[in-house]
Backbone as CSV, one residue per row, in Angstrom:
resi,resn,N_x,N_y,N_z,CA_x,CA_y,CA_z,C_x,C_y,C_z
1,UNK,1.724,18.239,80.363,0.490,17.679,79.874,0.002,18.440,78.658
2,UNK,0.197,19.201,78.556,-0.351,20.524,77.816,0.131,19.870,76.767
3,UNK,1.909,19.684,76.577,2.606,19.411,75.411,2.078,17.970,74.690
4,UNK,1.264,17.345,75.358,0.947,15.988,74.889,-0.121,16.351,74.236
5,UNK,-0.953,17.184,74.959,-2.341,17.161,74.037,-1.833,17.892,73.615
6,UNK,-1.478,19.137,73.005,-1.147,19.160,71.445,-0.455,18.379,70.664
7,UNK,0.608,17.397,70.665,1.043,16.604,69.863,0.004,16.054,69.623
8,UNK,-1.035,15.408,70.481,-2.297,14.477,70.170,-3.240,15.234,69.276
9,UNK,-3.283,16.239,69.552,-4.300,17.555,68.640,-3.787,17.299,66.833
10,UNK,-2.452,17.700,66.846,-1.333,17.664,65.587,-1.399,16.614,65.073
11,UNK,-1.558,15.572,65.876,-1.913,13.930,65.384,-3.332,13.760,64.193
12,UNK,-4.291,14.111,65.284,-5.511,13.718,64.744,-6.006,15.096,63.945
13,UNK,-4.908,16.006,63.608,-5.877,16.766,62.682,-4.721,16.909,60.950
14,UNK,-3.471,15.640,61.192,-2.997,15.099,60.252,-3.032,14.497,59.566
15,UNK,-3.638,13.287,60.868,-4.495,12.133,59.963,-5.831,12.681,59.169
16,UNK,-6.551,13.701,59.776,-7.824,14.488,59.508,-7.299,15.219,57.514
17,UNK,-6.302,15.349,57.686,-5.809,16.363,56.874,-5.756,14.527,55.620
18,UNK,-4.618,13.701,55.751,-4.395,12.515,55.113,-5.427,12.252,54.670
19,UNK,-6.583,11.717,55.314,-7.523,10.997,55.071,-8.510,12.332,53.965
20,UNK,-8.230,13.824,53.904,-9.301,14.166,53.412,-8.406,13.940,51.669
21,UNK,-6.858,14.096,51.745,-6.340,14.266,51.068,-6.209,12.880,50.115
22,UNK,-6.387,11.894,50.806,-6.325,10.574,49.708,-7.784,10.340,49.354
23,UNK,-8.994,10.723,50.144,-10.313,11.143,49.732,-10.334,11.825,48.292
24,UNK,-9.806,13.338,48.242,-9.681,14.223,47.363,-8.746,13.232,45.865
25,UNK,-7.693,12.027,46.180,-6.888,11.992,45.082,-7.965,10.900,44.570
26,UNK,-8.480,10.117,45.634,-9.290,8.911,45.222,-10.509,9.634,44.286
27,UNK,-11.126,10.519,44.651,-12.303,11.358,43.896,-11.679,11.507,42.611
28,UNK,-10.479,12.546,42.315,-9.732,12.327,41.214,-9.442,11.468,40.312
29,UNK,-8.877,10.415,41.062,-9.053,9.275,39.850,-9.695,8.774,39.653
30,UNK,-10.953,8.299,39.953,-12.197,8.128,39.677,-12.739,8.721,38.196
31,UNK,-12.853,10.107,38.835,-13.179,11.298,37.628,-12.297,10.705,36.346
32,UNK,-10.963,11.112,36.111,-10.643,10.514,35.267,-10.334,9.165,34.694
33,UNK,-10.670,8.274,35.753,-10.738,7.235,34.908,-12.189,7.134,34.184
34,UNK,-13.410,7.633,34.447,-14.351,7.836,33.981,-14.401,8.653,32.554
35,UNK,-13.703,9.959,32.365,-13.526,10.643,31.652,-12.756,9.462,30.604
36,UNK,-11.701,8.819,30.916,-10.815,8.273,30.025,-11.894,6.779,29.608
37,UNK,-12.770,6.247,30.001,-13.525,5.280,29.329,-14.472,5.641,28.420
38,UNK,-14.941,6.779,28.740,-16.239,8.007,28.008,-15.571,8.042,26.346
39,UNK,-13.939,8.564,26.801,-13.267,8.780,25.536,-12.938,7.360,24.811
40,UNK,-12.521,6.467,25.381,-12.708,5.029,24.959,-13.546,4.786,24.190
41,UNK,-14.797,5.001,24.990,-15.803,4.301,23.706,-16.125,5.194,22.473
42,UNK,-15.821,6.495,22.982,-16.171,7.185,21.341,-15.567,6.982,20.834
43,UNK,-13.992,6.838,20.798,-12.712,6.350,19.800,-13.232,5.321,18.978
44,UNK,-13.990,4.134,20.064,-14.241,2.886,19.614,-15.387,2.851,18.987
45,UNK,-16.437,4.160,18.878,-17.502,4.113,18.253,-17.345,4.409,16.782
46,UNK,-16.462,6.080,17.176,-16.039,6.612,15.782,-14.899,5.833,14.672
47,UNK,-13.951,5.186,15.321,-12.640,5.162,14.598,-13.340,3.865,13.491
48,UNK,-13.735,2.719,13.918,-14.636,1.762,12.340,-14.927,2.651,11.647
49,UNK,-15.774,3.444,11.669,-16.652,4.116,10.724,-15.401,5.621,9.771
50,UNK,-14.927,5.654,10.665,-14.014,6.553,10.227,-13.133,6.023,9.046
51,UNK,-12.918,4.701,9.743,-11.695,3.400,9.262,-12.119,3.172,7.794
52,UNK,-13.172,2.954,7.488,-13.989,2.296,6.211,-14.640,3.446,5.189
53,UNK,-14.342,4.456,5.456,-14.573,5.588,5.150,-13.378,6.049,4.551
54,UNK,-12.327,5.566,4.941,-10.963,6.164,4.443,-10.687,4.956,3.399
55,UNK,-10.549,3.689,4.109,-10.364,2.407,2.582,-11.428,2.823,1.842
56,UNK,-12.436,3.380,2.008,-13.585,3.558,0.250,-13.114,4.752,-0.349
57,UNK,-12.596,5.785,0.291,-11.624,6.359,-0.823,-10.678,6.672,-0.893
58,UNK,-9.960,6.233,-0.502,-8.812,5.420,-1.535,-9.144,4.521,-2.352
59,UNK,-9.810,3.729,-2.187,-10.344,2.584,-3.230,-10.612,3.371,-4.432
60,UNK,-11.319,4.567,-4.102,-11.881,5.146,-5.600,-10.834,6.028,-5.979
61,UNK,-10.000,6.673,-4.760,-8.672,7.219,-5.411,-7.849,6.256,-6.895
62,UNK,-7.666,5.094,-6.304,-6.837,4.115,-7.177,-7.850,3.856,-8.716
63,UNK,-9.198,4.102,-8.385,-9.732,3.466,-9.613,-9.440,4.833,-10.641
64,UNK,-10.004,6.187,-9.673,-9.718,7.469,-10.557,-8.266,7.260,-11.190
65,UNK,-7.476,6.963,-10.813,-5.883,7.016,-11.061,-5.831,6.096,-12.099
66,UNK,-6.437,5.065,-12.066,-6.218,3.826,-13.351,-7.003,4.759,-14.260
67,UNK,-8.061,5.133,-14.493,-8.872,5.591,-15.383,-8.177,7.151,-16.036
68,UNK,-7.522,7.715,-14.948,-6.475,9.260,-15.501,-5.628,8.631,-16.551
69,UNK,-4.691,7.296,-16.111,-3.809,6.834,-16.732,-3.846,6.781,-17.986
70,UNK,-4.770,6.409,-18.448,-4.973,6.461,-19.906,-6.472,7.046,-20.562
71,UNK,-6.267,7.713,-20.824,-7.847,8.594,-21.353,-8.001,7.675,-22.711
72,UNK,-9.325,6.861,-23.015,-9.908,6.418,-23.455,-9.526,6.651,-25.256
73,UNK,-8.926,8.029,-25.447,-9.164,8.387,-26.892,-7.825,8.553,-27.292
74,UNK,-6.664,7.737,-26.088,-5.110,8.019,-26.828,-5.467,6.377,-26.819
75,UNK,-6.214,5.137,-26.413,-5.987,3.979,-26.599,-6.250,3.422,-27.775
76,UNK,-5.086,2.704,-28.510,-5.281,2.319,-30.136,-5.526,0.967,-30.029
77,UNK,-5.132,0.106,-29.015,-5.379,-1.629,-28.823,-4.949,-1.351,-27.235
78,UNK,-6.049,-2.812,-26.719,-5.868,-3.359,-26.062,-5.925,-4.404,-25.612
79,UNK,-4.819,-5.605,-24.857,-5.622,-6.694,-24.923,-4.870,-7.366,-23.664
80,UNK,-5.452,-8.681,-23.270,-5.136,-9.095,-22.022,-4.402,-10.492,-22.395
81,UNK,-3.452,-10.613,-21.950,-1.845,-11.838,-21.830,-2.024,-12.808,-20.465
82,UNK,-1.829,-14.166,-20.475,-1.090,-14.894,-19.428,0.189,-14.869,-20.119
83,UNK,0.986,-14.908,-19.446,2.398,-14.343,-19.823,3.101,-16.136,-18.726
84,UNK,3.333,-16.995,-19.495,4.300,-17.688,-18.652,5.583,-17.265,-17.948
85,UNK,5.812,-17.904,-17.080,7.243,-17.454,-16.722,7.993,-18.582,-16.236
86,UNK,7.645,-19.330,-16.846,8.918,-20.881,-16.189,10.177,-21.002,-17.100
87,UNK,10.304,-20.360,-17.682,11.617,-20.007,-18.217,12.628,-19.108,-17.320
88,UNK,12.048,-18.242,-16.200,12.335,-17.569,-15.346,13.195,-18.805,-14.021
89,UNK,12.351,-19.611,-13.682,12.638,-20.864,-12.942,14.108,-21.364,-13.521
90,UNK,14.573,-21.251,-14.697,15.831,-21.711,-15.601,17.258,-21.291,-14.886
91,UNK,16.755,-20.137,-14.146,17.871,-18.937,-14.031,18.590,-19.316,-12.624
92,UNK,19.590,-18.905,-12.102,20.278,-19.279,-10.782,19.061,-18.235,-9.859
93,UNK,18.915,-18.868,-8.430,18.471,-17.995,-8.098,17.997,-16.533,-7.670
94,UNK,19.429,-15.884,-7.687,19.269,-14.723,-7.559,18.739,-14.109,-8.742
95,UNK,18.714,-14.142,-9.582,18.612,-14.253,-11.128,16.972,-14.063,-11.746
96,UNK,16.231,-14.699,-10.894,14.813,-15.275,-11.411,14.171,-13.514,-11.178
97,UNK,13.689,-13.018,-10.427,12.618,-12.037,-10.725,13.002,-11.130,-12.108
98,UNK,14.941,-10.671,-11.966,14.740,-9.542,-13.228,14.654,-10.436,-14.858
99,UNK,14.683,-11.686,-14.471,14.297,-12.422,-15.928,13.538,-12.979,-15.991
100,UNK,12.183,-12.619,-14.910,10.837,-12.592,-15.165,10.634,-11.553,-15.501
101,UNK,10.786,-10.481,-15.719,10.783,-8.866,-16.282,10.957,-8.837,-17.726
102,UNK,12.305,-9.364,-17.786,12.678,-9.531,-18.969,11.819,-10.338,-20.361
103,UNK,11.425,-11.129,-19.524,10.469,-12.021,-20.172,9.290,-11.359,-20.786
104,UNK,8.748,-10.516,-19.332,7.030,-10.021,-19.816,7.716,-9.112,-20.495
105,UNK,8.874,-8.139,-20.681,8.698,-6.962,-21.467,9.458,-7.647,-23.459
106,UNK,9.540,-8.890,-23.261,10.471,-9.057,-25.039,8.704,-10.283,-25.386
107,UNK,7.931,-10.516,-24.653,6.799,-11.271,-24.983,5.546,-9.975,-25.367
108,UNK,5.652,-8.646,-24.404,4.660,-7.995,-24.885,5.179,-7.228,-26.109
109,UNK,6.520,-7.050,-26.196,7.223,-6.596,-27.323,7.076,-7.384,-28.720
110,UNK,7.097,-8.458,-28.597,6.732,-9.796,-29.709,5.318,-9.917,-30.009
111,UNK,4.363,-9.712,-28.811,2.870,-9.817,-29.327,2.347,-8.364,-29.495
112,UNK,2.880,-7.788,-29.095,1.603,-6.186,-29.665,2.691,-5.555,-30.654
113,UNK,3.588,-6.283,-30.974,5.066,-5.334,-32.421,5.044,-4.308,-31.932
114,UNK,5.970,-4.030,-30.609,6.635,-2.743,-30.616,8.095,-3.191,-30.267
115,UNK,8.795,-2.034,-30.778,10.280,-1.627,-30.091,11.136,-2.595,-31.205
116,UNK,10.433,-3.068,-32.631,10.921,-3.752,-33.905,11.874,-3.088,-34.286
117,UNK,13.110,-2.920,-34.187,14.088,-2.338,-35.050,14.031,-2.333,-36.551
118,UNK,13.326,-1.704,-37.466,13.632,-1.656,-38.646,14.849,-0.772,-39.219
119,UNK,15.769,-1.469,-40.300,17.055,-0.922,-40.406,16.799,0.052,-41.711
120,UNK,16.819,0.940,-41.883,16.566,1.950,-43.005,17.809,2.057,-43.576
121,UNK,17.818,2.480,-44.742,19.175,2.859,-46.270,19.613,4.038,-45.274
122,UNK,21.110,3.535,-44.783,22.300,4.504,-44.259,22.016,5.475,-43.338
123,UNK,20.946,4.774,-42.802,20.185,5.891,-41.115,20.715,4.794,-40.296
124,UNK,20.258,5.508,-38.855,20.476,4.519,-38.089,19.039,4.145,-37.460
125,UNK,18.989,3.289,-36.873,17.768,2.187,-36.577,16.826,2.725,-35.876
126,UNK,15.670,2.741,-35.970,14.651,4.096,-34.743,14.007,2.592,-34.577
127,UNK,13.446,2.759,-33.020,12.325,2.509,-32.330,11.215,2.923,-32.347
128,UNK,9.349,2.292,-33.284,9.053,2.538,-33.202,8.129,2.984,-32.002
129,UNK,8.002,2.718,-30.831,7.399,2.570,-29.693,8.379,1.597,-28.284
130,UNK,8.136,1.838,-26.976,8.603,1.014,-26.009,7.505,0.734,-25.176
131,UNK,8.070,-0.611,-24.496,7.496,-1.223,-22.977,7.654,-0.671,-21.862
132,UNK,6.210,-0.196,-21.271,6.775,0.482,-19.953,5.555,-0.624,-19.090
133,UNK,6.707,-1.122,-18.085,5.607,-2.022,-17.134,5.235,-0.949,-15.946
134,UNK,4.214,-1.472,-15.503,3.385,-0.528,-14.885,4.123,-0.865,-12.745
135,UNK,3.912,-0.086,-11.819,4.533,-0.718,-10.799,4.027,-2.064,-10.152
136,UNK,2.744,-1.851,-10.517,1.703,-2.705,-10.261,2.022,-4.484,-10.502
137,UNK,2.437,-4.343,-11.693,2.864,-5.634,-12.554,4.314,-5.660,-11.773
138,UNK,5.271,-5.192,-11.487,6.308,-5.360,-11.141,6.663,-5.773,-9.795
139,UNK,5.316,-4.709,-8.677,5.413,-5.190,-7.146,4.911,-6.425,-7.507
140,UNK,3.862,-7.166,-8.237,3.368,-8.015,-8.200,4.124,-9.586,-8.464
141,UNK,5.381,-9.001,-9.312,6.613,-10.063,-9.700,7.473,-10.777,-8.545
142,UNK,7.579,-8.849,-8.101,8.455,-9.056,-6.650,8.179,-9.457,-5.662
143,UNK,6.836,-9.645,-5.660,5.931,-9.981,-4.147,6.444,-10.953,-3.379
144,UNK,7.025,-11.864,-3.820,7.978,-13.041,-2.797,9.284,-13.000,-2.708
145,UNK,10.105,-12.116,-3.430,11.247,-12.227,-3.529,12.009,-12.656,-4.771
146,UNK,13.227,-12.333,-4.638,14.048,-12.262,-5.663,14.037,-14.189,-6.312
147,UNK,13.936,-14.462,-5.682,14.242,-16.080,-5.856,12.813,-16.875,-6.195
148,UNK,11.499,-16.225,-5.533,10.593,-16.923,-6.445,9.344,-16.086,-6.975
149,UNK,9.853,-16.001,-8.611,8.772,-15.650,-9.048,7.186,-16.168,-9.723
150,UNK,6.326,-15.306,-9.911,5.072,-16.114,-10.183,5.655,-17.118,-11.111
151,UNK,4.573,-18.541,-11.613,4.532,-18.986,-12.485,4.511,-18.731,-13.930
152,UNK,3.530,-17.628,-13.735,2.257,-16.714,-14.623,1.791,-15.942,-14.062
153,UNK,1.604,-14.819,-15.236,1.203,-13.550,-14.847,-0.093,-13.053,-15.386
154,UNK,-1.053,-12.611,-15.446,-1.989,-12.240,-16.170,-1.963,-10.743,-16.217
155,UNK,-1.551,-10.171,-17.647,-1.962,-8.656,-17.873,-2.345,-8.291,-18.883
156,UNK,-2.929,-6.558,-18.903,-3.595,-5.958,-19.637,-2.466,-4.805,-20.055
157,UNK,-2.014,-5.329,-21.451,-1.491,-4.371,-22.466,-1.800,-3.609,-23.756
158,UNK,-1.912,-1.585,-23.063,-2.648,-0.854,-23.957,-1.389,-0.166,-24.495
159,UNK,-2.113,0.301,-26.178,-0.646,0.790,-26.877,-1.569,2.070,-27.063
160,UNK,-1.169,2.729,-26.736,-1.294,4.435,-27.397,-0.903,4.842,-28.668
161,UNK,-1.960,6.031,-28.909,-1.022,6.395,-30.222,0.752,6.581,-30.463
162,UNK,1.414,7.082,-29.829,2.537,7.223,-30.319,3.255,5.420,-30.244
163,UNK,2.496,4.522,-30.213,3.433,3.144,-30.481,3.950,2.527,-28.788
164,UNK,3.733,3.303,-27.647,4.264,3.064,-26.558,3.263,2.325,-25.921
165,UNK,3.064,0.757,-25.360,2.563,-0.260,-24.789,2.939,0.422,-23.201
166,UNK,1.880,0.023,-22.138,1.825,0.070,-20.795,1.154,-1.739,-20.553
167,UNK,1.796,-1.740,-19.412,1.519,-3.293,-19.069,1.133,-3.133,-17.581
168,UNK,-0.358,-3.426,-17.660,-0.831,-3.074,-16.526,-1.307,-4.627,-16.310
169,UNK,-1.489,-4.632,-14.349,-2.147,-6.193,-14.135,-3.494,-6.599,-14.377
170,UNK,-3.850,-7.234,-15.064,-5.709,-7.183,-15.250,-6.314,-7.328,-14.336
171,UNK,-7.634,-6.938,-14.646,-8.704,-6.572,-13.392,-8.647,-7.450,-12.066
172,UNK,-8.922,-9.099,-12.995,-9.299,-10.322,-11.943,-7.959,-10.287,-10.911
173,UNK,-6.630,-9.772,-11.209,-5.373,-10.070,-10.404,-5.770,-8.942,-9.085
């Protein structure tokens, strides 16, 4: 008899033991699931404000960066192009974006006179100035792919003193 009531003793002070112990895990997760919603909402309070705080500067990063690009007192002309490109459309497809390139850089070459080969008495031929397109204008070519490029482009081409044109995308693009 003896041996029964202790097994019965061992019983009910196991279950005693179980029950305090899924008590104790249940309290636990509780706690942290509490803790982990607390942190929820501050994430969700802070991270917008954080969010829009980071696009406004960068935003002004990019404007500082356009404005570094060219300091005001190396610019000798500037002026703003729709630049067609359906001559680009002409080309096989694979073909069309780098002869939309081609296009904006022998059209800004033709309208602002740079990169004119003049042939001098028994020299050889200098360049006065080159076309450098900007990445801007170029992601902007590439933006769909090799096969279709814009129609038209709208940009802003400044020549510096030494004769060298930059072809940047104008403001409204």
């Amino acid at each position: 008899m003896e041996e029964a009531e202790e097994e019965v003793e061992k019983e009910a002070s196991e279950e005693s033991k179980a029950e305090e112990t899924e008590e104790s895990i249940e309290e636990v997760k509780e706690e942290t699931v509490e803790e982990m919603e607390e942190k929820a909402e501050e994430e969700k309070e802070v991270a917008p404000e954080e969010e829009v705080e980071e696009i406004k500067e960068e935003a002004e990063e990019v404007s500082l960066r356009r404005r570094e690009e060219i300091p005001e007192e190396e610019i000798v002309e500037e002026r703003i192009y729709t630049i067609p490109l359906r001559e680009a459309w002409r080309s096989p497809r694979k073909h069309r974006v780098p002869r939309a390139i081609r296009i904006i850089r022998s059209f800004i070459q033709r309208h602002m006179k740079v990169g004119w080969k003049v042939p001098l008495e028994e020299e050889e031929e200098e360049e006065e100035g080159r076309v450098i397109i900007s990445n801007e204008v170029n992601e902007w070519v590439w933006r769909r792919g090799i096969e279709k490029p814009p129609r038209k482009v709208r940009v802003r081409a400044v020549k510096d003193r030494d004769g060298n044109v930059t072809v940047y995308l104008a403001e409204g693009d």
